[in-house]
C-alpha positions as a Python dict, from the first residue, in 0.01 Angstrom:
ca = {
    (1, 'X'): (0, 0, 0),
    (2, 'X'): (-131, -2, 384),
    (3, 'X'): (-152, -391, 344),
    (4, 'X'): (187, -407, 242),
    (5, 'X'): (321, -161, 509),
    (6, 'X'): (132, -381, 788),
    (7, 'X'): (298, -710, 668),
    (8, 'X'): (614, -570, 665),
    (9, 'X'): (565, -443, 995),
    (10, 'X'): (409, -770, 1143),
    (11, 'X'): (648, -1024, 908),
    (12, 'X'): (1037, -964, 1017),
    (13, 'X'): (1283, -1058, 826),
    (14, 'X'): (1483, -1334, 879),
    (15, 'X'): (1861, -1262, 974),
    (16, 'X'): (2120, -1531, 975),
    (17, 'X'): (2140, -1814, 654),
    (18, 'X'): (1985, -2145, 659),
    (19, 'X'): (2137, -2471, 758),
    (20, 'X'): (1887, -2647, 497),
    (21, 'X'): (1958, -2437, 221),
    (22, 'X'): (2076, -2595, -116),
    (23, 'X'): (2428, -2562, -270),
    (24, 'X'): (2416, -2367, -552),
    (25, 'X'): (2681, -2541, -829),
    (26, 'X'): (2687, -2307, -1127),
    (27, 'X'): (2428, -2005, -1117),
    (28, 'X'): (2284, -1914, -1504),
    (29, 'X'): (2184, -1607, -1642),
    (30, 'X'): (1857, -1566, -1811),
    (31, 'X'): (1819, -1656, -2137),
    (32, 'X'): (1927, -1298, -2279),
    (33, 'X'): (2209, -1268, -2134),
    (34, 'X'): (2309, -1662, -2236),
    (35, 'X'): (2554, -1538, -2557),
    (36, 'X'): (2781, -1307, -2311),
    (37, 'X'): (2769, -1590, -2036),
    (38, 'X'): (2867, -1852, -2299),
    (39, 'X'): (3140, -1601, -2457),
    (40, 'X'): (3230, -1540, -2092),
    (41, 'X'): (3310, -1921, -2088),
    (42, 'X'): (3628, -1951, -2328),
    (43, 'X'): (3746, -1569, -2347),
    (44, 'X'): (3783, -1300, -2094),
    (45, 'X'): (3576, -1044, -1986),
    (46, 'X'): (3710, -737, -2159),
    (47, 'X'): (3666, -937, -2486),
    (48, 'X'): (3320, -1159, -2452),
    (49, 'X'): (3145, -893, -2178),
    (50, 'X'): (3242, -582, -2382),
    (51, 'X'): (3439, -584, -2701),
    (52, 'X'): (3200, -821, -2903),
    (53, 'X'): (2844, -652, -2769),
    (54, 'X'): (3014, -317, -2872),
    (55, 'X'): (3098, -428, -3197),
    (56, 'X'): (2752, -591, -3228),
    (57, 'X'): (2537, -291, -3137),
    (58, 'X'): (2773, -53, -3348),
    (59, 'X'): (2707, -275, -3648),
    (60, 'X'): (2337, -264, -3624),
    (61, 'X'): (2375, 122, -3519),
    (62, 'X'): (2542, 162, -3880),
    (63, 'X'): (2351, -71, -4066),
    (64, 'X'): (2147, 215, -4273),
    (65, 'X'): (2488, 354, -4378),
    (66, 'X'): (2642, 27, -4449),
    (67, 'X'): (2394, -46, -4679),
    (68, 'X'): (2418, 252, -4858),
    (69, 'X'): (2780, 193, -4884),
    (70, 'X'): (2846, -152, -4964),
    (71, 'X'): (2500, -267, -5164),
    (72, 'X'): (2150, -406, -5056),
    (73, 'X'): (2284, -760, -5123),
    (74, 'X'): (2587, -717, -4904),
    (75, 'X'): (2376, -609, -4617),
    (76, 'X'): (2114, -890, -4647),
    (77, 'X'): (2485, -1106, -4593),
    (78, 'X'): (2565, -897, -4318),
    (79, 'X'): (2241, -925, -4116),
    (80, 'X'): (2252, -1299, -4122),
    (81, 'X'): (2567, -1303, -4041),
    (82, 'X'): (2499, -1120, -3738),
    (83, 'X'): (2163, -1325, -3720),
    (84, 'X'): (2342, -1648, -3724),
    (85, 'X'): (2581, -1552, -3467),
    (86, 'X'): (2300, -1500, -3236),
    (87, 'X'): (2158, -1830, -3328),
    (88, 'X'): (2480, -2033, -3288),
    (89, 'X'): (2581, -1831, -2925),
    (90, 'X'): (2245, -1932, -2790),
    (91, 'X'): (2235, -2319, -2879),
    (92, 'X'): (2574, -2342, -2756),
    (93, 'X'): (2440, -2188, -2424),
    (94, 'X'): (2177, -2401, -2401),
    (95, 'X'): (2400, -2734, -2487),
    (96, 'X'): (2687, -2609, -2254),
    (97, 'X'): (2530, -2711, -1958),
    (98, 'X'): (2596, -3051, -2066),
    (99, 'X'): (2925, -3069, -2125),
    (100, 'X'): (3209, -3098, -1923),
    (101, 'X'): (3554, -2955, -1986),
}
């Protein structure tokens, strides 16, 4: 911690932005939050950022009674489903750098 104190102390910042810096064209999430930046893509916040996570994570959250309601077979549907949704919002996020609308 004293090393780390003494560089701070003998390293300043630097104040001011760089001539040489890069242009930054479209900044990316990490990978987790691809889905929501890819849903963020064709609908609007309220809807890709909130509504569909909420509804996600309340599924799962009710999962054990949802299975006791509807069947063990139903449920199995359900989860890929939900799986498969995952699956599909991540490739798309992965191929939508590529392509150009």
């Amino acid at each position: 911690m004293a090393l780390s104190l003494l560089l701070a102390l003998a390293i300043g910042p630097e104040v001011g932005t760089s001539g040489q810096a890069p242009l930054v064209g479209q900044a990316a999430a990490p990978w987790i939050f691809g889905p929501v930046q890819f849903l963020l893509f064709y609908f609007s916040p309220w809807i890709s950022a909130i509504f569909f996570p909420v509804i996600f994570i309340l599924t799962l959250a009710f999962l054990p009674w949802i299975n006791a309601f509807i069947g063990d077979r139903m449920t199995r549907v359900l989860i890929a489903i939900l799986s498969g949704t995952i699956l599909i919002l991540l490739i798309g996020f992965m191929f939508k750098e590529q392509v150009t609308l």
